[in-house]
N, C-alpha and C positions, 0 to 999 in steps of 0.2 A: 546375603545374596538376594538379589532383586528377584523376584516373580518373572518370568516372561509375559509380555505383554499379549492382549488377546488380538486378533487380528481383526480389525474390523470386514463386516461385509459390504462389498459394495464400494469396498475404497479401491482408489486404481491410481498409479501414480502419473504425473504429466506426463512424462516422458512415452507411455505407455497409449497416448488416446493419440500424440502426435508425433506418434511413428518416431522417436527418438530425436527430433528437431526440436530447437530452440527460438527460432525465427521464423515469422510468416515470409511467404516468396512476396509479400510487396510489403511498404513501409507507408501506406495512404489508410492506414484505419487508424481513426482517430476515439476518443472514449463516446463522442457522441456522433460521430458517422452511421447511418440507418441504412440495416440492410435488410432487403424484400426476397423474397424465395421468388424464382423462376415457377411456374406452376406446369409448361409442359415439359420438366426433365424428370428423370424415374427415378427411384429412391434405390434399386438396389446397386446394390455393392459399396454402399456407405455404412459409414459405422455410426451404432445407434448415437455417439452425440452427435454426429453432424445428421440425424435422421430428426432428430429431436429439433436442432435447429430449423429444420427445413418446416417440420410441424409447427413450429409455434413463429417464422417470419409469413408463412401461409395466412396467416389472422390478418395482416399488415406490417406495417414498417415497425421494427425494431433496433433500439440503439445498439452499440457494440455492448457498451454497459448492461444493458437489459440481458442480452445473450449472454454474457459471463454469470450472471447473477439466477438465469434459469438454470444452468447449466452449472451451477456451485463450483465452476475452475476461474481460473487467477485470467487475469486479462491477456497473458503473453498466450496463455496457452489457447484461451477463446479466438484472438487475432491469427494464430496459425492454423485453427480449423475454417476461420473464415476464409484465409485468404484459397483455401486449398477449394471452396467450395466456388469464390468468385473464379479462380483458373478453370474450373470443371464448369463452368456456366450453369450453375447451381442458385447461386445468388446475385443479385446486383445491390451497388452501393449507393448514396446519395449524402451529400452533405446536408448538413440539417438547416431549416428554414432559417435564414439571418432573426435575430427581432428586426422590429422595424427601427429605424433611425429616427430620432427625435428632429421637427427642424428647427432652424436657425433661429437664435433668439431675436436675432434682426429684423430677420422675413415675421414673424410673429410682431414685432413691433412697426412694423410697417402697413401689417393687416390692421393691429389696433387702432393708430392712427388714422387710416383711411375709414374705420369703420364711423369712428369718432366724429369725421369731417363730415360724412353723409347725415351726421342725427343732428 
């Protein structure tokens, strides 16, 4: 017969932080979508993860990624406490800076040349 297992502390299961939901109420968070804490809304009546969220997007912009990864839950579950925090105007969202676009190997060959013409 096996041992029963010891319980850890501190462990909480997903279902348990998001209220028994499976799905965030929107489908626009993306793994690198940056979310920033609203700074004049009040903390209470939030639960300490989404308190902790609010703590650490207060610094600045945080990835979705970044928030799962403070927060040691799984991405679906991080996505459901965010979106629950964007509906509550908690947090806002921003898509992340594009890189910049390389240009056109043409328009660069057209600078060369003209630059060539000038020497």
């Amino acid at each position: 017969m096996t041992p029963p297992r010891k319980r850890e502390r501190g462990l909480v299961r997903p279902y348990v932080v998001t209220d028994g939901r499976a799905h965030p109420t929107r489908n626009t968070l993306d793994l690198v979508t940056l979310v920033m804490a609203a700074n004049d809304r009040p903390l209470t009546g939030l639960s300490p993860e989404k308190r902790r969220v609010m703590e650490w997007c207060r610094g600045g912009a945080l990835s979705v990624a970044e928030v799962a990864g403070h927060l040691s839950l799984a991405i679906s579950v991080t996505k459901v406490l965010l979106s629950d925090l964007i509906d509550s105007g908690h947090i806002t969202t921003r898509a992340p800076i594009p890189k910049a676009q390389l240009p056109d190997a043409q328009l660069l060959q057209e600078v060369l040349d003209g630059l060539r013409a000038r020497l």
